[in-house]
C-alpha positions as CSV (number, residue, x, y, z in Angstrom):
1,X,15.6,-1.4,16.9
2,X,12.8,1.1,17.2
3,X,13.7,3.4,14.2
4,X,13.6,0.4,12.0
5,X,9.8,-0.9,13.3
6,X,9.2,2.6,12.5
7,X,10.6,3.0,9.2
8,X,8.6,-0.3,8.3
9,X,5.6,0.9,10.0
10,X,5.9,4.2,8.0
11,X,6.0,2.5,4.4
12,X,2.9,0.3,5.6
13,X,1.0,3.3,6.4
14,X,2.2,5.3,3.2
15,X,0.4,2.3,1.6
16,X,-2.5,2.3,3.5
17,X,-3.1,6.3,2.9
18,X,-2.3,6.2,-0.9
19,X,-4.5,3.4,-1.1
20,X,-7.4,4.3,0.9
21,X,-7.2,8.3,-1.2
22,X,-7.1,6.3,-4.7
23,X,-10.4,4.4,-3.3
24,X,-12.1,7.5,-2.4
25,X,-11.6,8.9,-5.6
26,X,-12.7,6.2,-7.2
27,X,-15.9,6.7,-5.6
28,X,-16.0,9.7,-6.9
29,X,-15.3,9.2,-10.0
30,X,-17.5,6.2,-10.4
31,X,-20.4,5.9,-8.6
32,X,-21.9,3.5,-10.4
33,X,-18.7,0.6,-10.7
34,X,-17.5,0.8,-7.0
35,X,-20.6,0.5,-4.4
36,X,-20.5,-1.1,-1.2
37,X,-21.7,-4.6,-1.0
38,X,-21.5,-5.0,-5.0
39,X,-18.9,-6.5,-6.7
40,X,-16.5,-4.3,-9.1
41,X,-16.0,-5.4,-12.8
42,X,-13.1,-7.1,-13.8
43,X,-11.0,-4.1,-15.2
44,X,-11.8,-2.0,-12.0
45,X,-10.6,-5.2,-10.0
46,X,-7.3,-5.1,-11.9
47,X,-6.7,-1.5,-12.2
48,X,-6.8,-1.0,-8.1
49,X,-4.7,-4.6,-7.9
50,X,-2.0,-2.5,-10.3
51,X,-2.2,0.9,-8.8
52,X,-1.6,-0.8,-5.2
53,X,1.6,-2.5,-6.9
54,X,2.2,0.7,-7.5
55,X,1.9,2.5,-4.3
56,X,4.3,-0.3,-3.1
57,X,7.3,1.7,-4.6
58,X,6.5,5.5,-2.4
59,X,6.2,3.5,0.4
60,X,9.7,1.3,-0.1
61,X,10.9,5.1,-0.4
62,X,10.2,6.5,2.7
63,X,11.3,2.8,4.5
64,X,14.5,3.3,3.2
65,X,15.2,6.7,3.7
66,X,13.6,6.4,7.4
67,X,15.8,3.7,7.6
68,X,18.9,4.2,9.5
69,X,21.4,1.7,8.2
70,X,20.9,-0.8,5.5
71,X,17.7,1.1,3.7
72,X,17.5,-2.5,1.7
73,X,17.0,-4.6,4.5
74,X,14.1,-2.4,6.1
75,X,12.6,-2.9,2.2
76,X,12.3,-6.3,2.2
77,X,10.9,-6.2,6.2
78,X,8.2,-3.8,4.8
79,X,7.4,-6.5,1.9
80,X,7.3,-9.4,4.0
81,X,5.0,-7.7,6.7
82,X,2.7,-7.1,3.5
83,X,2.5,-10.6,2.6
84,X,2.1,-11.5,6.3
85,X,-1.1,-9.2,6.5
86,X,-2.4,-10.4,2.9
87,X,-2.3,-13.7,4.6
88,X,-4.0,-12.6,7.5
């Protein structure tokens, strides 16, 4: 029971690192687009909505392979705790 919170709890944060890098470099990269308290344009909106879809596979990764038994199941844990903390 406590290897699988974990292996869920280890794809959310592979997420939540990948994501939080890819931000910081697009600070870096464009100072001017992504400032605090100012809202990006559109195609910066959708390129971080697809590179986050896209971080979503790494982190199903190390899930399943911290996973125990039944890699698949631990999978679809990790996406519904995603859509339970979108919601939140």
């Amino acid at each position: 029971m406590l290897r699988s919170i974990l292996a869920v709890l280890a794809g959310w944060l592979t997420t939540g690192v990948l994501v939080v890098c890819f931000d910081l470099v697009l600070r870096k990269l464009l100072p001017n687009d992504y400032r605090d308290g100012q809202i990006p344009p559109d195609w910066l909106t959708a390129m971080v909505l697809a590179t986050s879809a896209l971080f979503s596979i790494p982190a199903g990764w190390v899930t399943a392979k911290t996973a125990r038994t039944d890699p698949s199941r631990h999978v679809v844990y990790l996406v519904l705790w995603g859509l339970l903390m979108g919601i939140v």
